[in-house]
C-alpha positions as CSV (number, residue, x, y, z in Angstrom):
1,X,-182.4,226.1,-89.9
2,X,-182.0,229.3,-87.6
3,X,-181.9,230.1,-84.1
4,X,-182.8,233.2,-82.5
5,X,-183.9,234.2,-78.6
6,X,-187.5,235.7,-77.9
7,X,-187.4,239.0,-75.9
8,X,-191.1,238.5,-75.4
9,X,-190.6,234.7,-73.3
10,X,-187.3,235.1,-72.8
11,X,-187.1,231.5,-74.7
12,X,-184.4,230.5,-77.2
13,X,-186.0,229.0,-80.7
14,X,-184.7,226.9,-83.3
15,X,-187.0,226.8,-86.9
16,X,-186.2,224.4,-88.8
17,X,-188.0,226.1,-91.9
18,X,-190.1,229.5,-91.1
19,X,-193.1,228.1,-90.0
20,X,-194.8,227.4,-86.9
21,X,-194.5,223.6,-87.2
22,X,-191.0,223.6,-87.1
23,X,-190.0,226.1,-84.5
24,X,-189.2,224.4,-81.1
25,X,-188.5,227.1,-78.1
26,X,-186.2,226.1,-75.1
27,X,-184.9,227.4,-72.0
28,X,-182.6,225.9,-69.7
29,X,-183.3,226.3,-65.6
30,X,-180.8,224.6,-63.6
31,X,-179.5,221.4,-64.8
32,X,-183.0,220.9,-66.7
33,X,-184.0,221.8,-70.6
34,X,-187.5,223.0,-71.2
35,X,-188.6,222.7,-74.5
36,X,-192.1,223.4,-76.3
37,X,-193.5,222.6,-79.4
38,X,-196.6,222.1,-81.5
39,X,-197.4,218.7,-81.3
40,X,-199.6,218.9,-84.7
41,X,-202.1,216.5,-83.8
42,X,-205.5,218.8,-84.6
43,X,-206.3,219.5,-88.1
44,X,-204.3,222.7,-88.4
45,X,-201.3,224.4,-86.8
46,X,-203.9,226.4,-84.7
47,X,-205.9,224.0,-83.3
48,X,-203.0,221.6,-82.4
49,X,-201.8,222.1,-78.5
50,X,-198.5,223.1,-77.4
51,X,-196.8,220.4,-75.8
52,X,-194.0,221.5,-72.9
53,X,-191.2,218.9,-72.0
54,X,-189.2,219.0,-69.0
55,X,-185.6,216.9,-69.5
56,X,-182.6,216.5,-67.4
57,X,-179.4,217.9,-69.3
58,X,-177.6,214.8,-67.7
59,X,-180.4,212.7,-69.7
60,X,-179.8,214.7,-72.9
61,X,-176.1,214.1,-72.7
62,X,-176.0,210.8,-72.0
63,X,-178.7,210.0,-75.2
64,X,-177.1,212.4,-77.6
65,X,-173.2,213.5,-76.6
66,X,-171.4,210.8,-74.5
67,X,-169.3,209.0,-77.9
68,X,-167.1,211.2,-80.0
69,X,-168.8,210.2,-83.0
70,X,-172.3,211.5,-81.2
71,X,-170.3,214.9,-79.7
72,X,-168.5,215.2,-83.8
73,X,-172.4,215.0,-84.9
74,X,-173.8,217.2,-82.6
75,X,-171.1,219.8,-83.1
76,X,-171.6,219.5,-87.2
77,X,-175.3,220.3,-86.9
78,X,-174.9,223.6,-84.5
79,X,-172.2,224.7,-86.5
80,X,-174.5,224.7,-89.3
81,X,-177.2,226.8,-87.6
82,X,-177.8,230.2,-88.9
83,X,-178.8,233.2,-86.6
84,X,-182.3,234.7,-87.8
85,X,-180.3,237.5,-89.9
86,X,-178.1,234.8,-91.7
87,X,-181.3,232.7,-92.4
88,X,-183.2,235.5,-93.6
89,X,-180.5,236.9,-95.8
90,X,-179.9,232.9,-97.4
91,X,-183.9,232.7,-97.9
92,X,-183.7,236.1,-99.7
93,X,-181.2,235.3,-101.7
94,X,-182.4,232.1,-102.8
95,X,-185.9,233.7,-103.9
96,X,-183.9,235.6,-106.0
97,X,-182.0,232.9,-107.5
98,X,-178.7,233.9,-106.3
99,X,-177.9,230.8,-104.5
């Protein structure tokens, strides 16, 4: 997985494997996360709407980072997130059987 920021929306993205099924862009305005994904429920990517989410950070917190062992997960995972030039780099290297 790789994050990366949009200059075009001015969105943050996270793609969880380089395709457009996987890639859900956020923003944060105020205390509130916007996030937007495919919600793949036509018969391909392209016809399947995008579906926007508005959620309270305070909501988000609660659900996913209020117990250590929920703040120790949540850390793991972004630690493990590779900018776009990390991903790229791991994907090229692993079509080249160096990995």
């Amino acid at each position: 997985m790789c994050y990366g920021y949009n200059k075009k929306t001015g969105d943050y993205f996270i793609d969880g494997h380089g395709d457009d099924t996987t890639i859900v862009d956020f923003r944060r305005e105020g205390n509130v996360l916007i996030t937007k994904h495919n919600d793949m429920t036509g018969s391909s990517v392209d016809s399947s709407p995008m579906v926007t989410k508005k959620v309270p950070l305070s909501k988000l917190i609660a659900k996913y980072y209020s117990t250590p062992q929920q703040k120790a997960k949540v850390d793991d995972l972004a630690n493990k997130l590779l900018d776009q030039q990390q991903y790229h780099a791991k994907v090229n290297a692993a079509s080249k059987g160096e990995n």
